[in-house]
N, C-alpha and C positions, 0 to 999 in steps of 0.2 A: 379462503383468502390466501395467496401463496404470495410469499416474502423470499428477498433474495438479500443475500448480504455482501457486501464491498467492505474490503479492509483497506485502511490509507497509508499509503506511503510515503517517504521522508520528506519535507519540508509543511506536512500537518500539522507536527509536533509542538506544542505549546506548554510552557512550566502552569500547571494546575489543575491540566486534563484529568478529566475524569476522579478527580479528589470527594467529591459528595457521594461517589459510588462506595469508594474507598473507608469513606468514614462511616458507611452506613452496612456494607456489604462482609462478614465474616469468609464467605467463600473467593470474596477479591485479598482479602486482607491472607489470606491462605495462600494465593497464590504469589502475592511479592512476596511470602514467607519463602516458600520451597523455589522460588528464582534466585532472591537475595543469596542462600544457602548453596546453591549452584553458581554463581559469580563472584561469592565473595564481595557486594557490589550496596552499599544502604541505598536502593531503591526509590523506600521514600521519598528518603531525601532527594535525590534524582527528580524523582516525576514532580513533586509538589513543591519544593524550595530552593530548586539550582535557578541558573540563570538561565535565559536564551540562549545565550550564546555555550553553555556550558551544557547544554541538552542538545545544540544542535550537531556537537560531534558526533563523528558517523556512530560509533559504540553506543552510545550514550542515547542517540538516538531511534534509532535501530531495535534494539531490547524494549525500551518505554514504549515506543509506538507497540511492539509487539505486545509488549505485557497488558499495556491499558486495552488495545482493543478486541485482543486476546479474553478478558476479563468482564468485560463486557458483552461481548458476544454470549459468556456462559450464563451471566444476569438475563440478557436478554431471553434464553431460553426457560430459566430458570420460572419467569412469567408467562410463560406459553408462546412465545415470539420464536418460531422455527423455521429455519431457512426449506428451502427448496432448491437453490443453489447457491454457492459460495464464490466465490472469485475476490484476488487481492492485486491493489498496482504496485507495482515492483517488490519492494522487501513483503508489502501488506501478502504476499501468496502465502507467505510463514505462516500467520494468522490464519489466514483461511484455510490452511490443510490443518493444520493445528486444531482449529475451532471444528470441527468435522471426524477427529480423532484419526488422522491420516500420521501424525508425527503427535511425540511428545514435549510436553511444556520442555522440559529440560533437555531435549534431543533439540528442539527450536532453536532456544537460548544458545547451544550451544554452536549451532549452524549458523546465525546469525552475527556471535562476536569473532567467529574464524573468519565469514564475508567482511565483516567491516573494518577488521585487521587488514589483509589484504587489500581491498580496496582503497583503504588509508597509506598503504604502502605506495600504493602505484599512485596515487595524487600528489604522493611526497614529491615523486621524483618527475612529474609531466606535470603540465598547464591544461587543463581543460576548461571547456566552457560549454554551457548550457541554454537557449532560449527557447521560447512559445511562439509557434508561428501560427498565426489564424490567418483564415480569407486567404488561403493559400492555395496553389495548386501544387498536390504534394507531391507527386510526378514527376512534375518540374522542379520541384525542389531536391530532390533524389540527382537529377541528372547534373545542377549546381555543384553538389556535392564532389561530384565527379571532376567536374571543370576548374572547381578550384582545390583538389588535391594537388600537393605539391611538395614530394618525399614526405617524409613521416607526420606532416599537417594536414592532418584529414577529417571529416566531418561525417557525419551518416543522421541517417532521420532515425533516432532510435525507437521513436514511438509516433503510431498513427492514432491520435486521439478519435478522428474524428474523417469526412471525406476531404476536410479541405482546415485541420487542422494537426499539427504536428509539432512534436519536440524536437529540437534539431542538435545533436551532441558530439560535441571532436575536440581538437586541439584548438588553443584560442587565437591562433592564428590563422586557422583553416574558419571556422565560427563567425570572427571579424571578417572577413573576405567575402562570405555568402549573405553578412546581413548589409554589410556595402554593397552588393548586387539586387538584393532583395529593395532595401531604400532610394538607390538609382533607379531598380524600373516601376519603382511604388506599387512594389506586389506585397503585400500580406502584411498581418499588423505583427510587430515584435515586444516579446517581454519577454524577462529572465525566466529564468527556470533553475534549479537547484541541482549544481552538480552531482549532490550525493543523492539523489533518487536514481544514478546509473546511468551507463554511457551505452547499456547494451546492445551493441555493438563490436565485432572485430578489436574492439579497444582494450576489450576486454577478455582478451584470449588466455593470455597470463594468467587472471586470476582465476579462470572457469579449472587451465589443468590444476590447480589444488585445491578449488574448491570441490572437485570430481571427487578426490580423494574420500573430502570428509561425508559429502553427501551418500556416497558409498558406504558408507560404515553404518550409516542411519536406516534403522527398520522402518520405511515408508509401507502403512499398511494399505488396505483396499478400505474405500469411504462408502458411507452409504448414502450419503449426500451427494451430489454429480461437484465437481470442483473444476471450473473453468479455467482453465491453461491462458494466459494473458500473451503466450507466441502465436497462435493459435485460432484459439476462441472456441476450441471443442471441450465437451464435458467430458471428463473423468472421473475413472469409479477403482480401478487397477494400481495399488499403489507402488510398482517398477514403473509404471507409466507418469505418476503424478511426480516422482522423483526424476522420470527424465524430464521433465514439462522443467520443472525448477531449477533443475539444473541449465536447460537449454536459455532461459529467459536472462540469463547473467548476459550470454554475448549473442544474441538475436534482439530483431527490433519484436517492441510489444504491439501489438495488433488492437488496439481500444475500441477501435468502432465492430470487431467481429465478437469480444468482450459483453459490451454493451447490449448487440443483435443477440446475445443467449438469456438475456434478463425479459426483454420485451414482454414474455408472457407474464411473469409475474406484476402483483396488482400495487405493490411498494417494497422501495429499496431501500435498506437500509445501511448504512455506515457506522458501525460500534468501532463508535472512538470520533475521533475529530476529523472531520474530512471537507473544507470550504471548497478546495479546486476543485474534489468529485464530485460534489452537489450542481458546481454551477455547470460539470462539463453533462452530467445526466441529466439534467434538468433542460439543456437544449437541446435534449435528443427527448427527454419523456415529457413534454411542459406538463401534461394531462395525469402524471403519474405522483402518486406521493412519496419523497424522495429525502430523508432523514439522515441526520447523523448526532447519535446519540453519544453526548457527554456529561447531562448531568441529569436528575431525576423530574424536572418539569421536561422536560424533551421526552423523555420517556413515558411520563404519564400521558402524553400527547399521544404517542403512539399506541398507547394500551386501551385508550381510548377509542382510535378510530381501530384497533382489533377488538373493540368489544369485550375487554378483558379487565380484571381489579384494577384499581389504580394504586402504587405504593404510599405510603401511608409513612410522611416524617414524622417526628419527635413531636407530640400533644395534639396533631390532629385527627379526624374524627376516627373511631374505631370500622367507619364502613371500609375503608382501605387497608391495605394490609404493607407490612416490610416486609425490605427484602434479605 
């Protein structure tokens, strides 16, 4: 049975995620230790008792996502749940080299709050905007883009989810302009989208030259996992190559449907951590496949189950199960 794992990126994030892992798990509880201790940052508190709105800062957000499914991914193995490849949408690639031993927890962290610095910079001072285009021709959506740039308001398709579905990311004057063309000729359906999942895009040129910098300094080993590149969609195993891959996906659009086309062989995908838009976007590409994202311990014994594997075992129940 071969498992593949999807790590989720910013706008998954929810205050409580993955808390029964946390109360139950010494090797979770280990790792908000040794993060906490590298940010200077009560964690805890962060993930299980801030607000929404207080978790959905890029920082703030950014690290949690990282940590919880960072943390979970090593539960999951920990039960015999082993990937066969890895792949993460946008910040989630941390995770995924991370969980694979490509980079260290605290190499992560540390790449991560330098990205969301930066990118919190360049939001200070520009308006951007973000939508979900479906039943779209993305094509033609691409040449839109074109048509309605006009000086420094510009839009680009950051991401191809899908053949005929797309995140469409620029300035919110460029943005408004295309979804006014899109609604006049009643082409494709539109919903927000979350600016801090990334404009990656030319938008983001600025932040790539310093975040070159730090990624540079970062020892990216060789995985023995294949780690799928989200510009792309080719496996990697070289780790100068997985640091170019992550470095490149800051300002290139992300490639989801060539993403997606590297899973196909495997017989269920999983998502450690919270993942609602990955489920629903894989799930209408695999309807036939088992397709998970684990955040609490019934979810998991789900899984452990259709692996044929122990089930974990809470507080007073029966001794056939075991903890984790």
């Amino acid at each position: 049975m071969k498992f593949g794992f999807i790590f989720p990126g910013y706008g998954n994030q929810w205050v409580g995620m993955g808390k029964e892992f946390y109360d139950m798990s010494r090797s979770m509880q280990e790792y908000f230790e040794e993060a906490a201790n590298c940010l200077d940052k009560n964690l805890v508190k962060l993930c299980f008792a801030s607000s929404e709105a207080d978790l959905a800062q890029l920082e703030n957000a950014y690290i949690s996502l990282y940590l919880i499914s960072f943390s979970i991914a090593r539960i999951l193995k920990e039960q015999g749940i082993e990937p066969s490849v890895v792949a993460g949408y946008d910040i989630g690639e941390y995770a995924a080299v991370s969980s694979v031993d490509g980079i260290t927890l605290p190499d992560a962290l540390y790449l991560l709050r330098k990205y969301s610095g930066l990118y919190q910079e360049l939001l200070n001072v520009r308006q951007f905007a973000a939508v979900r285009v479906t039943e779209c021709d993305v094509t033609g959506l691409k040449e839109m883009c074109t048509f309605c740039a006009n000086g420094s308001n510009i839009s680009f398709v950051a991401s191809q989810e899908h053949d005929d579905i797309a995140i469409l990311a620029g300035t919110s004057e460029s943005v408004t302009c295309i979804t006014d063309e899109l609604k006049k000729g009643k082409t494709g359906k539109i919903t927000s989208a979350p600016v801090g999942g990334g404009l990656h895009s030319p938008l983001m040129d600025d932040v790539l030259k310093t975040m070159k910098m730090y990624l540079e300094k970062v020892d990216f080993k060789d995985v023995s996992i294949p780690f799928v590149t989200s510009v792309t969609g080719q496996a990697l195993k070289e780790g100068d190559k997985v640091r170019a891959a992550v470095m490149q996906q800051i300002h290139a659009p992300l490639q989801w449907k060539k993403v997606i086309d590297a899973f196909e062989f495997c017989d269920c995908i999983v998502i450690p951590g919270p993942g609602a838009t990955l489920i629903e976007l894989l799930k209408s590409v695999f309807p036939d496949k088992k397709i998970v994202a684990i955040t609490n311990v019934v979810e998991l014994n789900d899984l452990l189950v259709y692996a044929e594997k122990p089930v974990i075992k809470k507080e007073h129940e029966d001794d056939s199960a075991h903890q984790i």
